[in-house]
ROBA-186010 format. One line per 5 residues: number of its first residue (from 1); their letters; for each residue z negated, x, y negated of C-alpha. Coordinates in nm, 2 decimals. Layout:
N
NUM) A) Z X Y ~ ...
This chain:
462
1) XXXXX) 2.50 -0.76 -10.32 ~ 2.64 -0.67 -9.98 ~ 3.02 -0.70 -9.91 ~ 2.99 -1.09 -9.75 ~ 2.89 -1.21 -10.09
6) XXXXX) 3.07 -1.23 -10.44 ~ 2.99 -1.33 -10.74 ~ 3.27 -1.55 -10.96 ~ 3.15 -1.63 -11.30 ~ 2.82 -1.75 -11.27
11) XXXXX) 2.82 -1.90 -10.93 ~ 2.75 -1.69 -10.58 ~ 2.98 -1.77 -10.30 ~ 2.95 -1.74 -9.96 ~ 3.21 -1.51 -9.78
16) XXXXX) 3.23 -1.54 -9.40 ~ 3.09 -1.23 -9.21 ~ 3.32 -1.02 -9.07 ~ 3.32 -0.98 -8.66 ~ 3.11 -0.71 -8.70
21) XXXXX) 2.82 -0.94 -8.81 ~ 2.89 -1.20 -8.64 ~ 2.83 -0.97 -8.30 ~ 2.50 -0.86 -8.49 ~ 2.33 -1.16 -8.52
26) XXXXX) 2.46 -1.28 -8.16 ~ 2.29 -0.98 -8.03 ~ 1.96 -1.09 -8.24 ~ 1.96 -1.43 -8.11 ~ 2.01 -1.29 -7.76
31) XXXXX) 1.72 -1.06 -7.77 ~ 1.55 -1.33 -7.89 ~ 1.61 -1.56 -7.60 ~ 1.57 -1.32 -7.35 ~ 1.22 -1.20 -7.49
36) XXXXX) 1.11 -1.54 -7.54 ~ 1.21 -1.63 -7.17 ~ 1.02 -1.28 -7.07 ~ 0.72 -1.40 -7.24 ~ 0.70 -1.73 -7.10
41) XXXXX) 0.75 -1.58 -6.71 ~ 0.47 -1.39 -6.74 ~ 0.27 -1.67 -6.92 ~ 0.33 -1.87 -6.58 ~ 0.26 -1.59 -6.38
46) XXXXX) -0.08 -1.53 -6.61 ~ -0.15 -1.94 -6.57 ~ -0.04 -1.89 -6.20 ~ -0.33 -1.69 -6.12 ~ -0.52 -1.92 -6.29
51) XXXXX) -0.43 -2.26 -6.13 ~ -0.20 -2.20 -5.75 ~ 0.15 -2.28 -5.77 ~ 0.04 -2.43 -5.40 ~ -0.18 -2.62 -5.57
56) XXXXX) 0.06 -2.75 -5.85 ~ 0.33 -2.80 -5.53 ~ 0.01 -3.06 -5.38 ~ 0.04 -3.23 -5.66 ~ 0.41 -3.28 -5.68
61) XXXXX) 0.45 -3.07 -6.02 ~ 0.67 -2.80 -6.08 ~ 0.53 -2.60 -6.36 ~ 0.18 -2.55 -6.54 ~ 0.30 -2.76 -6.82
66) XXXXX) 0.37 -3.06 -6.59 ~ 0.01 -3.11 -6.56 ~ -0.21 -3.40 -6.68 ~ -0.53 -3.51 -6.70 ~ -0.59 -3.73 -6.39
71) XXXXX) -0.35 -3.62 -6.20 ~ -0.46 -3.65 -5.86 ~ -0.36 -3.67 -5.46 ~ -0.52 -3.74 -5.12 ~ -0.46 -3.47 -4.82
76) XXXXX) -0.64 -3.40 -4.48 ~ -0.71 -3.03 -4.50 ~ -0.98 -2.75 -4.38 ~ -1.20 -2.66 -4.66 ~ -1.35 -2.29 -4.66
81) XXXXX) -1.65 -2.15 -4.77 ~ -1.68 -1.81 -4.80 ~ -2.02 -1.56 -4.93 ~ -2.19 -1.23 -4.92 ~ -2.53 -1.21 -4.75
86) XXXXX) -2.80 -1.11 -4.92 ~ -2.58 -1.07 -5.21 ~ -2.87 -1.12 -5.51 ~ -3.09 -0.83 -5.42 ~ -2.80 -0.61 -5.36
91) XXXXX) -2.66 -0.70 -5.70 ~ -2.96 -0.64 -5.88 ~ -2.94 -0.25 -5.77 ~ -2.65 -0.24 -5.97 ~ -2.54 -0.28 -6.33
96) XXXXX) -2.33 -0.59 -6.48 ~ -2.05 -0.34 -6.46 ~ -2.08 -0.25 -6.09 ~ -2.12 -0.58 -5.98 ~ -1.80 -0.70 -6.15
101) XXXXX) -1.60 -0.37 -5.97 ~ -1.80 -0.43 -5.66 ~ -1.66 -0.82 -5.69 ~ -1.33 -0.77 -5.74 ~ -1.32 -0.48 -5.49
106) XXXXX) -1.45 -0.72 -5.19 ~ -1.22 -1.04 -5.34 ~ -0.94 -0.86 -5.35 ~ -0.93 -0.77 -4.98 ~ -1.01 -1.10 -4.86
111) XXXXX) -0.73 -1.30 -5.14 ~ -0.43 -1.12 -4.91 ~ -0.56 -1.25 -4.62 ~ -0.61 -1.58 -4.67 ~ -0.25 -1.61 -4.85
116) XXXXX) -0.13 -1.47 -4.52 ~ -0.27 -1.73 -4.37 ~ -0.14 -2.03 -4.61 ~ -0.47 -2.09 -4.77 ~ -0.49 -2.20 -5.12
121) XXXXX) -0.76 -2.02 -5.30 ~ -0.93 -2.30 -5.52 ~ -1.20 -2.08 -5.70 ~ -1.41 -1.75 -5.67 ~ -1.82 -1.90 -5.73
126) XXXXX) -1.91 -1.51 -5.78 ~ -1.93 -1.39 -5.47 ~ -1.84 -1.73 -5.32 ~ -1.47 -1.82 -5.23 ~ -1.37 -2.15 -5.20
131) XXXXX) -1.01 -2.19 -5.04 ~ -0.78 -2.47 -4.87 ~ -0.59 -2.44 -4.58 ~ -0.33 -2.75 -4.57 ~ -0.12 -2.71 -4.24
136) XXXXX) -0.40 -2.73 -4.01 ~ -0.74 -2.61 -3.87 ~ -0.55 -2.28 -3.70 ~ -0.43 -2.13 -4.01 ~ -0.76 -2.17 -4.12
141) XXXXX) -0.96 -2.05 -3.82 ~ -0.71 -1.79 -3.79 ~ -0.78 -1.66 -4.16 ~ -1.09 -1.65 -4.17 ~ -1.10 -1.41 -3.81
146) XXXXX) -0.88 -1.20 -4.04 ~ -1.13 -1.18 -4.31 ~ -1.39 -1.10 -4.06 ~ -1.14 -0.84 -3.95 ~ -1.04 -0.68 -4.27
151) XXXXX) -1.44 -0.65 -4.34 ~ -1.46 -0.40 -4.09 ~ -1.22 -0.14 -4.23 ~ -1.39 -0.23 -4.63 ~ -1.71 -0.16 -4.49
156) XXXXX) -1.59 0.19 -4.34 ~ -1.46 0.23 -4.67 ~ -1.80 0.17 -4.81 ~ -1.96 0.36 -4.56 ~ -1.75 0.66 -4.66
161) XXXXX) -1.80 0.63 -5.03 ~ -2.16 0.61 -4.94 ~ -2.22 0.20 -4.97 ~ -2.42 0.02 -4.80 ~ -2.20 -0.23 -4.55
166) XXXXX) -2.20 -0.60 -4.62 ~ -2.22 -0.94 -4.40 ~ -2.03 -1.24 -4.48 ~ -2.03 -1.58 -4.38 ~ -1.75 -1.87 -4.34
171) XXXXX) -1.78 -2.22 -4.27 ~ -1.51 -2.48 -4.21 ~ -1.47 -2.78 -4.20 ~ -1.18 -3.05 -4.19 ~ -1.14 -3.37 -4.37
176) XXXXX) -0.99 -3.61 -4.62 ~ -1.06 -3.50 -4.97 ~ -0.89 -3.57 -5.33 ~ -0.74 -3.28 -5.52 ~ -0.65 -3.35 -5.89
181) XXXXX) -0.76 -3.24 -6.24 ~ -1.05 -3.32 -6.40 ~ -1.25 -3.24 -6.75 ~ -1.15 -3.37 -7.15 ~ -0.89 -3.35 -7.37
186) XXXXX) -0.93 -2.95 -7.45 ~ -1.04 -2.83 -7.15 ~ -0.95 -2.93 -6.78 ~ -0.99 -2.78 -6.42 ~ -0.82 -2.85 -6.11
191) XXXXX) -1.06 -2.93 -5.82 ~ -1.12 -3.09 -5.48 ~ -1.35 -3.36 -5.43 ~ -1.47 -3.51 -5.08 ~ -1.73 -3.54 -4.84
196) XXXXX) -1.57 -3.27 -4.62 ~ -1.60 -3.05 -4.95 ~ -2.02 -3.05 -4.91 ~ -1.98 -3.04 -4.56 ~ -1.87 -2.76 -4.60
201) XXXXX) -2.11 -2.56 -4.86 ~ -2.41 -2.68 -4.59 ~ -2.18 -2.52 -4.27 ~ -2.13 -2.16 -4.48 ~ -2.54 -2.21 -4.54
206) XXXXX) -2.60 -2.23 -4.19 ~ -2.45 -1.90 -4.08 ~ -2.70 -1.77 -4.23 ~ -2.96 -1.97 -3.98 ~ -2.81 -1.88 -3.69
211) XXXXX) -2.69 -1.52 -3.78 ~ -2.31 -1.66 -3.71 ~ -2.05 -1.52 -3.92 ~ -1.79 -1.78 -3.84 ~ -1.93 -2.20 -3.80
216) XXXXX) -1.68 -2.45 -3.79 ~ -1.74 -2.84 -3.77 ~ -1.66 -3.09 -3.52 ~ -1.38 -3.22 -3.73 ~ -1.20 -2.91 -3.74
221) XXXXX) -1.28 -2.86 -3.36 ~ -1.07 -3.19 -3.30 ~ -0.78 -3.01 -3.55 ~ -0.68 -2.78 -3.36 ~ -0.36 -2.76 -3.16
226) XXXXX) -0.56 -2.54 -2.87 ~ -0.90 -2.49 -2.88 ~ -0.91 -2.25 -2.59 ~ -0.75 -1.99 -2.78 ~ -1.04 -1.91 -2.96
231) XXXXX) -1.40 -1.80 -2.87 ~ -1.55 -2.11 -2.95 ~ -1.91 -2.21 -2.83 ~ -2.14 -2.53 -2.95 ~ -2.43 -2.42 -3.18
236) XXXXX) -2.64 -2.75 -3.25 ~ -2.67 -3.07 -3.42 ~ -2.74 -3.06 -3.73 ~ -2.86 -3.31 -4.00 ~ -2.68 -3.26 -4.28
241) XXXXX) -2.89 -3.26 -4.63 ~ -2.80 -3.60 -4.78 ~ -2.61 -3.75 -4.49 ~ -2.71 -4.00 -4.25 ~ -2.51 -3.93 -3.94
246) XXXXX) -2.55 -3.61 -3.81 ~ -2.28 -3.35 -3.71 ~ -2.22 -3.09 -3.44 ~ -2.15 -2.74 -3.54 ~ -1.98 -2.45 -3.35
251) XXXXX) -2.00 -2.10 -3.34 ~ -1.68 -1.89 -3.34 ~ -1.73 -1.54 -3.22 ~ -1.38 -1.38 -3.16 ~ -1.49 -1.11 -3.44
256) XXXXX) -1.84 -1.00 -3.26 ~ -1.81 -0.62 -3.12 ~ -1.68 -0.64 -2.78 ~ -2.00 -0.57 -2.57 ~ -2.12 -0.91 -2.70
261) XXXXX) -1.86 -1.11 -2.73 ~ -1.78 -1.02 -2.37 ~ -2.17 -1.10 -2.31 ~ -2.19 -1.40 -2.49 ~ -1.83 -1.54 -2.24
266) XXXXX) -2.03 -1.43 -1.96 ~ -2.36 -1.66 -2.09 ~ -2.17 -1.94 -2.24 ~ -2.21 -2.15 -1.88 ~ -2.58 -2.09 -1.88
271) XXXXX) -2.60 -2.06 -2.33 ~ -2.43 -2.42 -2.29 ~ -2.68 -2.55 -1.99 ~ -2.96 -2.42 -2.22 ~ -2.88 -2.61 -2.50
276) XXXXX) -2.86 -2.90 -2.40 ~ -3.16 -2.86 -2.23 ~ -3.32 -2.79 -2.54 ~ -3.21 -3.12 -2.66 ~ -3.28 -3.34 -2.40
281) XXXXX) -3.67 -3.18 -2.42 ~ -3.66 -3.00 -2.05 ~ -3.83 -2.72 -2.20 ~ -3.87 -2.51 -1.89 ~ -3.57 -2.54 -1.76
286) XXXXX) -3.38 -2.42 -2.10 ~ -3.64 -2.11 -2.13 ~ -3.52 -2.00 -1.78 ~ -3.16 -2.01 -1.85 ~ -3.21 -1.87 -2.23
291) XXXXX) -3.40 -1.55 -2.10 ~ -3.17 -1.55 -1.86 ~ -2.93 -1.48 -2.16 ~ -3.10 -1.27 -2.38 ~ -3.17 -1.04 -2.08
296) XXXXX) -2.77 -1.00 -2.05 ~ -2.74 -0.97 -2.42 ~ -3.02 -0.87 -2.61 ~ -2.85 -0.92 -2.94 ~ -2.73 -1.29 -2.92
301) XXXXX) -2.96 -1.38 -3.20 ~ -2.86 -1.81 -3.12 ~ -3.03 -1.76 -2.76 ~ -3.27 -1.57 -2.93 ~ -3.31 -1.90 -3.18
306) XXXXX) -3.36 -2.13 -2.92 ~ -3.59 -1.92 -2.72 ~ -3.84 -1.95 -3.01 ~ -3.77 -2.33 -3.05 ~ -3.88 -2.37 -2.69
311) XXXXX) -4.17 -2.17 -2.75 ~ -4.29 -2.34 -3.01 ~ -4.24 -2.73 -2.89 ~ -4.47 -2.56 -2.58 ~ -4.73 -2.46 -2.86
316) XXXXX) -4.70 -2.70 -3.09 ~ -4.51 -3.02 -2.98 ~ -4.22 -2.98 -3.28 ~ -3.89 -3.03 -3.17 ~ -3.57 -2.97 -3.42
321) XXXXX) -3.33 -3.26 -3.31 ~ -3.15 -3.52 -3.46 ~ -3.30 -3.77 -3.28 ~ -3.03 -3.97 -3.16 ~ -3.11 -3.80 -2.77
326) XXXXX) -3.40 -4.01 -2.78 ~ -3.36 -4.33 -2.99 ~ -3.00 -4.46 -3.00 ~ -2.79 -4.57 -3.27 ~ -2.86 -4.92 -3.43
331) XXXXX) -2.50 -5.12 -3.55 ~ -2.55 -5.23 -3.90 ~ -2.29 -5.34 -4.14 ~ -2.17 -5.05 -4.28 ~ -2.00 -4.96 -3.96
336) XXXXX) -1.79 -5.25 -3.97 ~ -1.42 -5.25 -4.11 ~ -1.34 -5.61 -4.09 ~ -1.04 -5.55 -3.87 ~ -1.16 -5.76 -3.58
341) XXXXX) -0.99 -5.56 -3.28 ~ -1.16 -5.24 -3.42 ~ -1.50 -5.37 -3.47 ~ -1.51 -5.54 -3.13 ~ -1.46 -5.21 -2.99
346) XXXXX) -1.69 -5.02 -3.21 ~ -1.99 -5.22 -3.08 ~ -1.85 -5.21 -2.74 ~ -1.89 -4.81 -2.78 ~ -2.18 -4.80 -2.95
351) XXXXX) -2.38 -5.03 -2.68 ~ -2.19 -4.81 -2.39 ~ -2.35 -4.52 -2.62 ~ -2.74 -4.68 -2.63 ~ -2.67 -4.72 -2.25
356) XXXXX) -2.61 -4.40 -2.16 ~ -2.92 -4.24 -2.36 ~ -3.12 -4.49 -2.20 ~ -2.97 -4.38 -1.87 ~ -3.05 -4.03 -1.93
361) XXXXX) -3.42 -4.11 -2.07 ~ -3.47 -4.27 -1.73 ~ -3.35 -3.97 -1.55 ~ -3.06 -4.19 -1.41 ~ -2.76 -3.95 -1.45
366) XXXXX) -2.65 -3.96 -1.11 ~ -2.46 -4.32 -1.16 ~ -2.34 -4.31 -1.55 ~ -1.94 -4.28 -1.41 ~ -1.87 -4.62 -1.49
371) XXXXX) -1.86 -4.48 -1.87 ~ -1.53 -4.31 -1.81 ~ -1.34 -4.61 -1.66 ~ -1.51 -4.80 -1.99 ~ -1.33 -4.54 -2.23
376) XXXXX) -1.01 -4.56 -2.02 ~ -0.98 -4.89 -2.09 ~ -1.07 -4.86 -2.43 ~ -0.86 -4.60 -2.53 ~ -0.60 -4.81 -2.31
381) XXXXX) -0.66 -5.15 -2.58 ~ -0.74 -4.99 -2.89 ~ -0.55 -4.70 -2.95 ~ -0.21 -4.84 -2.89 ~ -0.32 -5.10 -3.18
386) XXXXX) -0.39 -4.85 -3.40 ~ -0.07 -4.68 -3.34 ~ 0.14 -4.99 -3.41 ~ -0.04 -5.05 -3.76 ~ 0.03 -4.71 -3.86
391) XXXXX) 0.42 -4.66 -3.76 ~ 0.46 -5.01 -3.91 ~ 0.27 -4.98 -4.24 ~ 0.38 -4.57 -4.26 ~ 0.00 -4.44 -4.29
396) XXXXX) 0.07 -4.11 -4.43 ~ -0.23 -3.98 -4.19 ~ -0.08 -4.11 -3.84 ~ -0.02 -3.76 -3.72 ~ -0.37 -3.63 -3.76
401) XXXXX) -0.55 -3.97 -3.69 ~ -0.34 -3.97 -3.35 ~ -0.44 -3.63 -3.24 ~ -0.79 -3.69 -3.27 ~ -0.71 -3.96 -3.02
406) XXXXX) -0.53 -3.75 -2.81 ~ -0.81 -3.48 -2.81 ~ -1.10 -3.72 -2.74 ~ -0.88 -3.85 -2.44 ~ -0.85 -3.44 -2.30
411) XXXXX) -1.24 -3.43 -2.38 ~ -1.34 -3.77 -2.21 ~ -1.10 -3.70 -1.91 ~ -1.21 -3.31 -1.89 ~ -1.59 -3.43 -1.87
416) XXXXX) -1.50 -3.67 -1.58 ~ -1.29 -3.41 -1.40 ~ -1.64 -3.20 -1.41 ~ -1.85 -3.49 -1.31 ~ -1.64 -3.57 -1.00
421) XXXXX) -1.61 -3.20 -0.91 ~ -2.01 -3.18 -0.86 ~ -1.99 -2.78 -0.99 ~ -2.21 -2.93 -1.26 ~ -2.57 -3.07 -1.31
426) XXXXX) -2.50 -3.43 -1.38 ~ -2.79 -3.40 -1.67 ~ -2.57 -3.18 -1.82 ~ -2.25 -3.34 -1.79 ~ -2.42 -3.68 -1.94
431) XXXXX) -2.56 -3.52 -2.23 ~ -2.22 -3.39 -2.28 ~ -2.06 -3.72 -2.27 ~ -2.32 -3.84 -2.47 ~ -2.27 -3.58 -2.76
436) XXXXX) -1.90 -3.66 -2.75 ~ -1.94 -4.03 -2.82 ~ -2.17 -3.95 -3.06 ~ -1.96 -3.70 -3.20 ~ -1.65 -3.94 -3.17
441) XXXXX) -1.85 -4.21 -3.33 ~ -1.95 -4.04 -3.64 ~ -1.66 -3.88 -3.74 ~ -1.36 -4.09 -3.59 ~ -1.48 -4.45 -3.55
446) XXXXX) -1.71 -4.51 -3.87 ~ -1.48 -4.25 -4.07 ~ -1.14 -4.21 -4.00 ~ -1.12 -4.55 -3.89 ~ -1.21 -4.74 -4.24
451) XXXXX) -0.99 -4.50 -4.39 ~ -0.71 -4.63 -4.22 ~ -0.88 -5.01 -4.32 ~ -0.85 -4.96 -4.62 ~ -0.53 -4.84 -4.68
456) XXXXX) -0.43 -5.12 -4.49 ~ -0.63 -5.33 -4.74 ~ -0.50 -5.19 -5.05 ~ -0.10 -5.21 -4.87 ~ -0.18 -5.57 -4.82
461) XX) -0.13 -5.53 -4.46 ~ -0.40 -5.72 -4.35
């Protein structure tokens, strides 16, 4: 019996504690708190690494615990894919062990970077890294030069230590996708679903093709704010694995050692010439402007590439194209948006498009100017429309759907500045006006286009 109880008879009565306790237990309930509050910091901070605090600010949730099932929202951004080369046979030199320390050695100089750079890291695939950059195509681009960057000094680390060096390559690419959670009841993941997502996965594949540690799409080409900045230089067209349309890819070689890089800026004129060459099936004259490269710099493995694909359509008769140089494109119904204004002009471009390849089949590139005073006007008609339906219907992409109209205008207008100058083979120039149309077609017309349909749709607008 302690001195705040007494006992009366046969009945125990409370006594009130004296300040002394009282100060006691306030201290325990303190400690209490503050342990409890300690504990659930550093259980957000654990979940935090876990699922992004970026990713919880997308969707509009302040704390892990916000988070349901289903939750879900819709932003342009530029996806990254990120991987080791030749990563399997390296990590079967190794034990499980050493490839988990040789994992989280590499990730954990490339995670700094691209938070530097505002990306969102969505997962690590092993030695994959899948991130999202939401403020544009620079941070991206920028970030992922950076990684290129900061592999230099781990590899002299490795080097040191007595490692072998590695090779990585990035793809991006820029698009609409959906980033929410998905899974059951007892077990959800957040994710990001799209078409630009896969486009993606197939652009990281391809560095691996064309020995290019950096490929970006067209679609993040059109995102950024100024694509001179950058060492940027078209690679191909590529059929994508399970897509119809096909898309143009670009190499990115600010990070090559300076001998090349400054070889490849002195080639890209001729590299350029070549390739479209290449596509248009003048053979010869595309093998005298590629060795005309590889003899400035032997180690620009894409010239290289191309040399051999010449070769072999001399030997052989195979040509890798996408075929749309020779045949066209055919309107069907899935390009239109039933928005009349829109489609008129869609099969208005396309027919301008089948006119020009049929102009360049012919060898008739000398009078195809007439197809910049067409876009003129029909950037003139349409684009204003499109404008209008945004402001007045608040289409949460009018900033990024308007500067893809404002960087197909500089393009269009940049090609007609060459044409009229005569510097340039008009071959070349029209199978780069044709590439852009085709380009702008794909991506902008039968794309970003019904996207801003069907919000209309859905808003009732129309």
């Amino acid at each position: 019996m302690n001195d705040e109880t007494k006992l009366t008879g046969d009945t125990l009565h409370q006594v009130a504690p004296t300040p002394e306790g009282m100060q006691e237990i306030l201290n325990k309930v303190i400690y209490a708190h503050q342990q409890a509050l300690t504990l659930l910091q550093q259980t957000e901070i654990a979940y935090g690494r876990l699922i992004p605090h970026q990713l919880l600010n997308l969707l509009d949730v302040k704390s892990i615990v916000d988070v349901k099932l289903g939750d879900q929202v819709e932003r342009k951004m530029t996806i990254m894919f990120s991987d080791i080369r030749d990563f399997t046979p390296l990590s079967e030199s190794m034990t499980p062990a050493e490839n988990f320390d040789f994992i989280n050695s590499y990730l954990s100089q490339m995670e700094p970077v691209i938070s530097k750079h505002r990306g969102i890291i969505d997962k690590y695939i092993g030695d994959n890294i899948m991130a999202l950059f939401a403020h544009g195509a620079d941070d991206a681009i920028n970030g992922a030069i950076a990684m290129l960057e900061r592999l230099v000094h781990y590899n002299a680390g490795r080097l040191r230590a007595g490692y072998i060096p590695i090779d990585i390559g990035i793809g991006l690419n820029t698009g609409r996708v959906m980033i929410g959670t998905v899974g059951g009841t007892n077990r959800m993941d957040s994710t990001v679903i799209g078409d630009a997502v896969n486009l993606t996965a197939r652009l990281e594949e391809a560095t691996k093709t064309y020995h290019a540690p950096l490929i970006i799409s067209q679609n993040t080409l059109y995102d950024l704010s100024n694509p001179t900045r950058y060492h940027i230089r078209l690679l191909d067209r590529i059929r994508v694995k399970g897509k119809l349309q096909p898309l143009s890819i670009y190499e990115v070689y600010d990070n090559d050692p300076p001998e090349l890089r400054n070889g490849k800026v002195a080639c890209q004129p001729l590299f350029d010439e070549a390739i479209a060459y290449y596509h248009l099936k003048e053979i010869p004259r595309a093998i005298e402007l590629l060795k005309k490269c590889v003899e400035i710099t032997p180690s620009d493995f894409p010239a290289h590439i191309y040399l051999e694909r010449c070769n072999e359509y001399l030997a052989t008769g195979q040509h890798f194209s996408t075929g749309e140089f020779d045949i066209g494109l055919t309107w069907s119904d899935e390009f239109l948006h039933k928005l009349e204004p829109l489609d008129t002009s869609h099969r208005q471009l396309l027919d301008k498009i089948n006119l020009l390849i049929a102009q360049i089949k012919q060898g008739n590139t000398n009078n195809f100017l007439d197809i910049f005073a067409f876009l003129d006007e029909h950037t003139k008609t349409i684009f204003p429309i499109e404008d209008e339906l945004m402001r007045q219907h608040k289409y949460p992409f009018t900033e990024s759907h308007q500067q893809e109209h404002k960087r197909f205008i500089e393009n269009y207008q940049e090609l007609e500045k060459k044409s009229l100058s005569g510097m340039d083979d008009p071959l070349y120039i029209a199978f780069r006006t044709e590439l852009l149309l085709l380009d702008w077609f794909s991506s902008h017309a039968t794309k970003a286009d019904r996207h801003l349909v069907r919000f209309l749709q859905n808003s009732k607008a129309i």
